[in-house]
GUKOLBA-553092 format. One line per field, with one value per residue (C-alpha): residue number from 0; residue in three letters; x, y, z. Coordinates in steps of 0.05 Angstrom, whole numbers. Layout:
<nodes>
num: [NUM / ...]
residuo: [ala / ...]
u: [X / ...]
v: [Y / ...]
w: [Z / ...]
</nodes>
This chain:
<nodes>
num: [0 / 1 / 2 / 3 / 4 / 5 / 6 / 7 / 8 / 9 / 10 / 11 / 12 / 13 / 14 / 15 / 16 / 17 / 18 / 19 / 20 / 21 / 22 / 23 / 24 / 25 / 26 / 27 / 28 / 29 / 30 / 31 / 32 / 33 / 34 / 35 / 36 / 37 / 38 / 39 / 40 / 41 / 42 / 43 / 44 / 45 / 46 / 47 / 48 / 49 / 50 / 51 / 52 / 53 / 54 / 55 / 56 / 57 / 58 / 59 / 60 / 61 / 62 / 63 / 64 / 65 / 66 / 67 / 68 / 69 / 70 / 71 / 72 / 73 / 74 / 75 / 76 / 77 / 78 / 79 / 80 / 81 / 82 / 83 / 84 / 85 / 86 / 87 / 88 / 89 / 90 / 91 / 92 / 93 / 94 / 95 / 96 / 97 / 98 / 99 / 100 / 101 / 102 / 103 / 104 / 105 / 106 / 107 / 108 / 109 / 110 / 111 / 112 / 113 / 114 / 115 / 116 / 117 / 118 / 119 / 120 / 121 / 122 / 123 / 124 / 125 / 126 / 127 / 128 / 129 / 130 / 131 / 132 / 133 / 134 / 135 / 136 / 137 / 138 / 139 / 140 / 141 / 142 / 143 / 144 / 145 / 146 / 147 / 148 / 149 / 150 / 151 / 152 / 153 / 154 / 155 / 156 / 157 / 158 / 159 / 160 / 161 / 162 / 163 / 164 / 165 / 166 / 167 / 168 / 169 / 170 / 171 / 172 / 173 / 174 / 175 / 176 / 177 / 178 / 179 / 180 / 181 / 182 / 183 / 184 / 185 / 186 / 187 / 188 / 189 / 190 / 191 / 192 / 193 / 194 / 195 / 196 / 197 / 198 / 199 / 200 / 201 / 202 / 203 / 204 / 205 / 206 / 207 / 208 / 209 / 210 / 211 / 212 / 213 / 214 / 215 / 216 / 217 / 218 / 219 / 220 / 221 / 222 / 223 / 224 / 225 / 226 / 227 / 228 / 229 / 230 / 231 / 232 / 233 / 234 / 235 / 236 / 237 / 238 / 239 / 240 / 241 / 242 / 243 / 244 / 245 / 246 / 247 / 248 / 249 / 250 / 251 / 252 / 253 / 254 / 255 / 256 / 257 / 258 / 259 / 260 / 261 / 262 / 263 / 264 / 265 / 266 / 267 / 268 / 269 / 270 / 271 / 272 / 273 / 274 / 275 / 276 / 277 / 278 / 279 / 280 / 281 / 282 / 283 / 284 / 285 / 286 / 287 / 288 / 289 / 290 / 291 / 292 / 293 / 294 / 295 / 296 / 297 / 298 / 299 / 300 / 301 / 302 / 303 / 304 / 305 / 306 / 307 / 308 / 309 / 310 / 311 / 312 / 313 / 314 / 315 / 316 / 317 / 318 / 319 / 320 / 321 / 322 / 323 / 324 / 325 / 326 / 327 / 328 / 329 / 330 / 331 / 332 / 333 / 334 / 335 / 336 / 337 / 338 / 339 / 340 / 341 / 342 / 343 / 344 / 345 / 346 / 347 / 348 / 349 / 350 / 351 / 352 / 353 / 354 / 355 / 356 / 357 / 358 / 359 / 360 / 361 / 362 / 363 / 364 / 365 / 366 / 367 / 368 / 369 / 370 / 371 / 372 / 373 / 374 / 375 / 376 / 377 / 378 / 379 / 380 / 381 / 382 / 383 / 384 / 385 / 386 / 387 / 388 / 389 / 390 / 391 / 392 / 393 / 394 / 395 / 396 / 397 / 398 / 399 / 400 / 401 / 402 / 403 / 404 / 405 / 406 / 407 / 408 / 409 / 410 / 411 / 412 / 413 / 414 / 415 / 416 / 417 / 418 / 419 / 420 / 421 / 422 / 423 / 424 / 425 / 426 / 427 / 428 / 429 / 430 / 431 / 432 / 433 / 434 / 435 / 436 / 437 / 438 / 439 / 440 / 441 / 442 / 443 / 444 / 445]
residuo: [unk / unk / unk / unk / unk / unk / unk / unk / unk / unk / unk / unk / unk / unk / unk / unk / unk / unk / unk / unk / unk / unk / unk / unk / unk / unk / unk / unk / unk / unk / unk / unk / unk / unk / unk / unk / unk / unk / unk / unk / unk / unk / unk / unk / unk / unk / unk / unk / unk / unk / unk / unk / unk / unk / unk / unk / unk / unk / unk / unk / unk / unk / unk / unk / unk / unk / unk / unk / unk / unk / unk / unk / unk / unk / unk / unk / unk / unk / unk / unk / unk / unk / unk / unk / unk / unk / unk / unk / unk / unk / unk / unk / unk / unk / unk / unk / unk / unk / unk / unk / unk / unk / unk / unk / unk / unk / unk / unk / unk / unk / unk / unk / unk / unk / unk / unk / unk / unk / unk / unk / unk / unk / unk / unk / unk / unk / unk / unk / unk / unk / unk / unk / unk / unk / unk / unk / unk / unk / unk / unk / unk / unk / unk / unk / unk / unk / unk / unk / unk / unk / unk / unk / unk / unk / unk / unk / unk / unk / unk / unk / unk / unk / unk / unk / unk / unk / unk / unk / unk / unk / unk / unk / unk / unk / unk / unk / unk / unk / unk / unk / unk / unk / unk / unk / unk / unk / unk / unk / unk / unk / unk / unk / unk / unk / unk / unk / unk / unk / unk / unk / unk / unk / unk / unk / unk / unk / unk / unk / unk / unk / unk / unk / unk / unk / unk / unk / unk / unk / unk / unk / unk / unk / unk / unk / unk / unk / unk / unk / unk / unk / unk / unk / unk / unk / unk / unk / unk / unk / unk / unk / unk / unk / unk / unk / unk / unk / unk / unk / unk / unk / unk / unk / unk / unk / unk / unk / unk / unk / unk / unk / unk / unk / unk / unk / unk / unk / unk / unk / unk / unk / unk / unk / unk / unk / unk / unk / unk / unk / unk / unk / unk / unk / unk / unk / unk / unk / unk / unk / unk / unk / unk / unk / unk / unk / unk / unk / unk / unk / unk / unk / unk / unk / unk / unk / unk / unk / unk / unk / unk / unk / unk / unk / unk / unk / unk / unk / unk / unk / unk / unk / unk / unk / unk / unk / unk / unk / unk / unk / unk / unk / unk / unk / unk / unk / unk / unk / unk / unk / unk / unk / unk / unk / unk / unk / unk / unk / unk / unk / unk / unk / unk / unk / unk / unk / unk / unk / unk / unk / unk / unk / unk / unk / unk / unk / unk / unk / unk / unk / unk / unk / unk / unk / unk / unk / unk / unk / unk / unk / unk / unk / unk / unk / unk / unk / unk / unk / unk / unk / unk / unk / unk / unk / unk / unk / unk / unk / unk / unk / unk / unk / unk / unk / unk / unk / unk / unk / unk / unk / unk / unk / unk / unk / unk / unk / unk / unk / unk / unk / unk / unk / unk / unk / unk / unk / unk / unk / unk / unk / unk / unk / unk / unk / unk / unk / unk / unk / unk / unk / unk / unk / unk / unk / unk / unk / unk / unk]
u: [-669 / -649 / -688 / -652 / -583 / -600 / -617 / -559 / -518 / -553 / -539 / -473 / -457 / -499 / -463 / -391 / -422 / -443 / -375 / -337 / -378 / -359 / -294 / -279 / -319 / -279 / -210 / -234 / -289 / -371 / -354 / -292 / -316 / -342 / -414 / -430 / -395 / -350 / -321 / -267 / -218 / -237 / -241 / -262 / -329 / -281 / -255 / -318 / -293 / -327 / -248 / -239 / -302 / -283 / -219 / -257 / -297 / -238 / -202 / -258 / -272 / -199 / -211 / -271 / -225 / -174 / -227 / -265 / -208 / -194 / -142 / -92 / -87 / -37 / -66 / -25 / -82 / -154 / -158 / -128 / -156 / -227 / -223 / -193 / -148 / -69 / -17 / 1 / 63 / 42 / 45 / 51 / 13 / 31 / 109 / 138 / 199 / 172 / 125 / 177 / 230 / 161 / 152 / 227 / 216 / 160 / 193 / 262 / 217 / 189 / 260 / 256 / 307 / 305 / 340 / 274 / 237 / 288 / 273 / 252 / 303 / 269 / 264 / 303 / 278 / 324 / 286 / 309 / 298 / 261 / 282 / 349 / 386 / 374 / 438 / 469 / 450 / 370 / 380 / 400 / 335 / 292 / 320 / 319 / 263 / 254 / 204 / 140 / 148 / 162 / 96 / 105 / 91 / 53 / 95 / 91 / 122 / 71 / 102 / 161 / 225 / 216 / 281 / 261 / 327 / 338 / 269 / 278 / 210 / 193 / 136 / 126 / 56 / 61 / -16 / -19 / -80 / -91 / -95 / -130 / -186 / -183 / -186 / -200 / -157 / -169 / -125 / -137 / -98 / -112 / -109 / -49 / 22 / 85 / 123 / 171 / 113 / 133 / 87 / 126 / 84 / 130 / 140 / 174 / 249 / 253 / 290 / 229 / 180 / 222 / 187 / 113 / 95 / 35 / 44 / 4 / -3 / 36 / 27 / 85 / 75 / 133 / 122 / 177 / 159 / 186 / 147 / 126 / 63 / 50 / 45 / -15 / -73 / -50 / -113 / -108 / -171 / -183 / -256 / -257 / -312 / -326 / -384 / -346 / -274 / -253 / -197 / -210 / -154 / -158 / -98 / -111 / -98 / -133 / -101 / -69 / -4 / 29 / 19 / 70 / 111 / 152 / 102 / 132 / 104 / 130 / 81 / 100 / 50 / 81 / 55 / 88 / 143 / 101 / 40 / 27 / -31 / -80 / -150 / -158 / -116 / -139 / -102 / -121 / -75 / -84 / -11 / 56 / 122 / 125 / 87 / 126 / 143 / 185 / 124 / 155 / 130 / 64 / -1 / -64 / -136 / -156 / -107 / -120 / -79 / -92 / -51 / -69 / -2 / 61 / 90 / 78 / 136 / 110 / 150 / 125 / 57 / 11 / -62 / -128 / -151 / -99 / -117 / -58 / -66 / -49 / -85 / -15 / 42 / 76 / 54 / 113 / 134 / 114 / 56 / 29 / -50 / -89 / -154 / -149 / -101 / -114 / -71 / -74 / -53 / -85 / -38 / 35 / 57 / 42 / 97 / 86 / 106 / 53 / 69 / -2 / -15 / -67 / -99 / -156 / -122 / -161 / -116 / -127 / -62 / -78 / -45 / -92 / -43 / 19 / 52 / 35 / 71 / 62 / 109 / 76 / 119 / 103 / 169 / 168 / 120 / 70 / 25 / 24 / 28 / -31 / -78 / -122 / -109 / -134 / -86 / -110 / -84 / -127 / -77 / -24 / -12 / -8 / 41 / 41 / 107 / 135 / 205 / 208 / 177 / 142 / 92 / 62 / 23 / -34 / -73 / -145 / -167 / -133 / -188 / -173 / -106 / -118 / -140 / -102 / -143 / -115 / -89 / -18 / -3 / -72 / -139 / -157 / -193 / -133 / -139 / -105 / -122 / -79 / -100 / -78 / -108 / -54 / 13 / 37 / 11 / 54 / 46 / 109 / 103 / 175]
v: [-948 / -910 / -845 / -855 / -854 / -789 / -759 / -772 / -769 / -694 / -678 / -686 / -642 / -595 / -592 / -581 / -521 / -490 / -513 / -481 / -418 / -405 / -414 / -371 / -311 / -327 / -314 / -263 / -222 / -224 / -204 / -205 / -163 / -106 / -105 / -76 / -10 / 0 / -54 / -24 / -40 / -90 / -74 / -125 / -93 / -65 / -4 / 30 / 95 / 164 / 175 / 96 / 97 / 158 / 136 / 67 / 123 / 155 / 98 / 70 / 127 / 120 / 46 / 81 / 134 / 82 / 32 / 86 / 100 / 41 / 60 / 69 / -4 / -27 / -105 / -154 / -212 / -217 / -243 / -187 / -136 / -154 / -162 / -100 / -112 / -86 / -130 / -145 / -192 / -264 / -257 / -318 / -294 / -352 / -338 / -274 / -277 / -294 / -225 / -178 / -195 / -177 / -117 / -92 / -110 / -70 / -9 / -26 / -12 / 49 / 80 / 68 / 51 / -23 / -21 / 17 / -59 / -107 / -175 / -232 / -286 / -345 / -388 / -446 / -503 / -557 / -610 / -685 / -739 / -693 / -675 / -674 / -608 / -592 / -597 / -544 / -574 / -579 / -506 / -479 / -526 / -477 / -413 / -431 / -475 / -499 / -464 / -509 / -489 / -418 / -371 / -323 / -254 / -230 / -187 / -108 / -107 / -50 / -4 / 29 / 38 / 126 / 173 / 241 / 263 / 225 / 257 / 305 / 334 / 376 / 430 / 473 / 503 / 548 / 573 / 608 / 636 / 678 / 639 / 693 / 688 / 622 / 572 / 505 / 465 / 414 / 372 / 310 / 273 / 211 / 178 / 152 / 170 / 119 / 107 / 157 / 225 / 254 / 308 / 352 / 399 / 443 / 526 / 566 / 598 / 665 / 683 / 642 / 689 / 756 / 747 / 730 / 792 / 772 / 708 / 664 / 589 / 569 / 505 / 480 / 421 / 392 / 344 / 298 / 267 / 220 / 244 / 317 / 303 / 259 / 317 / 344 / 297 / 326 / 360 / 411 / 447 / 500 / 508 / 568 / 567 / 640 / 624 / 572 / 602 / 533 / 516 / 450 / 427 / 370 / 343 / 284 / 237 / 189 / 188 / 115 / 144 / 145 / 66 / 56 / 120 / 160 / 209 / 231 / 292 / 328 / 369 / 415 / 454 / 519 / 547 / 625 / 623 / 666 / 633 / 602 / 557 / 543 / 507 / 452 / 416 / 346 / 311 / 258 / 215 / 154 / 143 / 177 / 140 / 188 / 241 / 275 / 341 / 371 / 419 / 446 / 514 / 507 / 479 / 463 / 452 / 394 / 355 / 296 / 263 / 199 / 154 / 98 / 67 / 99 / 121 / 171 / 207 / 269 / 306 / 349 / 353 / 391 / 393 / 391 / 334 / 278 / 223 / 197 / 139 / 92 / 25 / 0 / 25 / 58 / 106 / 137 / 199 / 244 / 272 / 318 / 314 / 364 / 331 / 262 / 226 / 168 / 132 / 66 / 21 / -32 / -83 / -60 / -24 / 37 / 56 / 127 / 162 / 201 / 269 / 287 / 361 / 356 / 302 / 294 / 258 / 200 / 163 / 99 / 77 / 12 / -37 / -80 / -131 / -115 / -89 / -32 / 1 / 63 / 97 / 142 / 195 / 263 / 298 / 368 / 398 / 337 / 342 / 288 / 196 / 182 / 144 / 90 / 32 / -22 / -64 / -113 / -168 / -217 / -262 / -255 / -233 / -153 / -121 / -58 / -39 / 13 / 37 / 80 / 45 / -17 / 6 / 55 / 7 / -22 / -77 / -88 / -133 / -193 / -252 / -260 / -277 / -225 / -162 / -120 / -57 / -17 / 47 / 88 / 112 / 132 / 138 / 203 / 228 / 205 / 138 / 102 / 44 / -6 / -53 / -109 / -162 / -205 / -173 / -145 / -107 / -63 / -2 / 40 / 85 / 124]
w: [306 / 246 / 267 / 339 / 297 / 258 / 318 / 350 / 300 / 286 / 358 / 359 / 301 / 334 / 390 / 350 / 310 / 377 / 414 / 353 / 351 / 438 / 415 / 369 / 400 / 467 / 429 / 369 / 400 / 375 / 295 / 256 / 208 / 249 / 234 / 299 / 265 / 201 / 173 / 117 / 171 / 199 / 267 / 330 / 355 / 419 / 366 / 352 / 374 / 324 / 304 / 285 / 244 / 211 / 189 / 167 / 119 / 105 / 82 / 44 / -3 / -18 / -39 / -81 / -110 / -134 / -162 / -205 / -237 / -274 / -324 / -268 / -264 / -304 / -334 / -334 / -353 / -368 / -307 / -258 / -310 / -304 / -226 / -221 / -163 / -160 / -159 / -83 / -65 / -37 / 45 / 97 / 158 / 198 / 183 / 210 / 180 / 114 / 125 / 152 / 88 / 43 / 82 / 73 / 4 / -5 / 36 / -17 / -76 / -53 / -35 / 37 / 86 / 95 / 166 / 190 / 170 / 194 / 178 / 231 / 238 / 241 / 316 / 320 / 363 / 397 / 382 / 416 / 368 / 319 / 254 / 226 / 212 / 142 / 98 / 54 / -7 / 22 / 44 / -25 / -57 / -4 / -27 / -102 / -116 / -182 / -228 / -224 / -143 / -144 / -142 / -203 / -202 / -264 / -315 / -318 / -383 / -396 / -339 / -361 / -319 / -315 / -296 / -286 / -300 / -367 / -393 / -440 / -436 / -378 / -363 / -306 / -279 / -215 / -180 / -129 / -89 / -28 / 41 / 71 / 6 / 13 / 81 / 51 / -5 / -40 / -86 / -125 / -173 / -214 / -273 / -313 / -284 / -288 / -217 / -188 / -173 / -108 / -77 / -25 / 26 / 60 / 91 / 43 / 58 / 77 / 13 / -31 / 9 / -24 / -89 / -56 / -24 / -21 / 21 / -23 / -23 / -83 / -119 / -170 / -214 / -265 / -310 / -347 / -406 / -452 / -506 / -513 / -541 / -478 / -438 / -476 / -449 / -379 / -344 / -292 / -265 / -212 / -178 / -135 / -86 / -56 / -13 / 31 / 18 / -21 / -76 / -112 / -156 / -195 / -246 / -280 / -341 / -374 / -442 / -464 / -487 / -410 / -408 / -457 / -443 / -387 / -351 / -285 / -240 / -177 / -140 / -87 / -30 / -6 / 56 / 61 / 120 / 161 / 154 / 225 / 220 / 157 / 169 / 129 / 66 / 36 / -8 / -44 / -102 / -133 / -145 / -122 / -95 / -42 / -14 / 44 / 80 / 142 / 177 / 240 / 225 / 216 / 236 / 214 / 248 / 186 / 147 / 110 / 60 / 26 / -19 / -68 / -74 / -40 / 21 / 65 / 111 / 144 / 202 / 255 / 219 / 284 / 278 / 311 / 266 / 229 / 193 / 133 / 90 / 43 / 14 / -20 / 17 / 84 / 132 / 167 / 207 / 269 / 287 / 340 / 343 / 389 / 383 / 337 / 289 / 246 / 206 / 167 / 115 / 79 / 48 / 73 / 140 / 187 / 226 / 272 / 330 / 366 / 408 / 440 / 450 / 497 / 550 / 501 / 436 / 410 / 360 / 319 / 277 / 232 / 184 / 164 / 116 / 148 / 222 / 257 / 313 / 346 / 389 / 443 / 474 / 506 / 471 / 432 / 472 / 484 / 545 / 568 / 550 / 599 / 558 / 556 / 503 / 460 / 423 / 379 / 326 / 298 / 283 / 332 / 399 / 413 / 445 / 496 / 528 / 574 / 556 / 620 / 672 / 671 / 725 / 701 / 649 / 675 / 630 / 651 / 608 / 562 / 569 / 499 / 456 / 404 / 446 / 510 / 547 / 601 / 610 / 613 / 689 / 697 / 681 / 631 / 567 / 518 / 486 / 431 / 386 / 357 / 301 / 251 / 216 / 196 / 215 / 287 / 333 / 375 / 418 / 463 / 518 / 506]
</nodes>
């Protein structure tokens, strides 16, 4: 009788493992971690697109970049300092208007506009014979809890508070190199800085361009120090590669006097004003507040530029090939891709509008910890918002609108919660991916 038990007993539990299992493949897809492909971003195995896997890649040796370098985490405990992982705020995936007001926080801190990140207001339920209405004095106990309920932060009494212009130290080194010697640049930065860097990539005026005859690339970095003798551990190296027409630059510190003094940079990439297109910049920093840049005038057939912690805000950037990112931060701005664009964020919030230059444009935009939203438009000078599309969430419910006319969007397939497919007016070589893990997931057809 016993054995008969077990077995029954076994059965049964057999059958909830396997009932569970058909569940949760019928609303998340075969893996949530994308085995079937790259898994940095976590992708459902319906994303497995060359351009999605590259930006996985791309996003990945980012993670690499910032992990190496492990003086530019600033400790705050044994604890975090042997795991080696950046401070990140505490998010409530299941709340969205807990998220949004972390996600305006984070955008506050970084010098964003907050109105760009407007916070959820929370639904409100008429509930017959539920709950009471909470009272003002149990309303002011929510928003101040006591102490032994409130989830604490740890300290960065080891980051200084850094004004550029109350440092009395500054230093200024200019490069510049031929465009036409060289086709490729490369720039890195790592290492040691205190918050505040900006990076600015921008066409030089016409009266800049008097005094560079030569329409060179120029290259400005300033430094503000608190300390002159700070300044002194900085590192700046050029690599000039004739065989393959390359310019590595790579400034760096690693001393241990910027952790507990003011060391603030601003870099800015000047393209000459009648420089018309430039094949290929990457750009890779560990840390900057911002790294921005208005370029209308010019295009490129490679850009890639990839943050640590920061924000990024480019406008107009045109190019063959796009991919932007940041693992601690927000990617904003406009962007015209010919052939591909990627863009992502780990832990914070991608935010784009897309102007396709051609029918052919395969993008993928990403937040993995944090909303996404894409707005899709065939304005200055895009060919066309036809386009096939996957929009994905893992933890909510995407959404795909039309702003124009609801018609013209056709979804083909949503036999799960988490995933919509279909196509924009009709069917062509365009496509677009839309992906988040735990925030939403919105694309617009403007």
């Amino acid at each position: 009788m016993s054995l008969a038990r077990f077995g029954t007993v076994l059965s049964v539990l057999t059958g909830l493992v396997l009932f569970t299992y058909v569940a949760t493949f019928s609303k998340y897809g075969y893996s949530r971690n994308g085995t079937a492909h790259h898994s940095f971003l976590d992708y459902p195995n319906e994303i497995a697109s060359t351009e999605a896997t590259e930006l996985s890649r791309f996003m990945e040796s980012l993670n690499a970049m910032w992990k190496s370098d492990l003086r530019i985490f600033y400790s705050f405990d044994k604890e975090i300092e042997q795991s080696n992982e950046y401070w990140a705020r505490e998010v409530d995936v299941k709340d969205s208007h807990k998220r949004s007001k972390v996600i305006q926080a984070i955008a506050e801190d970084l010098g964003l506009p907050a109105y760009k990140f407007p916070v959820h207001s929370p639904k409100v339920d008429a509930i017959q014979g539920g709950l009471p209405k909470p009272t003002a004095p149990i309303k002011v106990g929510i928003a101040n809890p006591p102490d032994y309920l409130t989830i604490k932060k740890p300290p960065r009494a080891q980051v200084p508070q850094c004004d550029p212009l109350k440092l009395h130290y500054r230093k200024t080194k200019t490069l510049a190199f031929s465009h036409h010697q060289f086709k490729t640049t490369n720039i890195k930065i790592d290492g040691i800085f205190s918050d505040g860097g900006k990076i600015n990539i921008r066409t030089a005026a016409v009266d800049e361009d008097i005094h560079n005859p030569q329409q060179d690339i120029k290259i400005n970095l300033t430094l503000h120090a608190q300390t002159e003798d700070t300044m002194t551990h900085i590192s700046l190296t050029e690599i000039d590669n004739d065989d393959k027409a390359t310019k590595d630059i790579h400034i760096s510190n690693h001393h241990t006097s910027a952790k507990n003094s003011c060391l603030v940079y601003d870099l800015e990439i000047i393209f000459p004003s009648k420089m018309a297109i430039y094949d290929k910049l990457n750009l890779q920093v560990n840390h900057a507040s911002r790294i921005e840049g208005d370029l209308k005038k010019i295009m490129f057939k490679d850009i890639s530029i990839g943050l640590g912690r920061g924000a990024i805000n480019l406008k107009y950037l045109k190019a063959e090939n796009i991919k932007v990112g940041t693992l601690n931060g927000i990617v904003l701005g406009n962007y015209l891709p010919i052939k591909s664009l990627g863009a992502a964020s780990v832990t914070g919030a991608t935010r784009v509008e897309i102007y396709p230059q051609s029918k052919y444009v395969k993008s993928t935009i990403v937040s993995v910890n944090g909303p996404v939203k894409a707005i899709y438009s065939k304005d200055y000078g895009g060919s066309s918002k036809n386009s096939h599309f996957i929009a994905h969430c893992w933890l909510c419910e995407p959404n795909v609108i039309s702003a124009t006319n609801p018609k013209n969007l056709h979804v083909t397939s949503s036999r799960r919660e988490s995933i919509k497919m279909g196509y924009y007016k009709e069917l062509c070589s365009a496509h677009v991916n839309i992906h988040s893990k735990t925030g939403e997931s919105k694309l617009i057809y403007a």
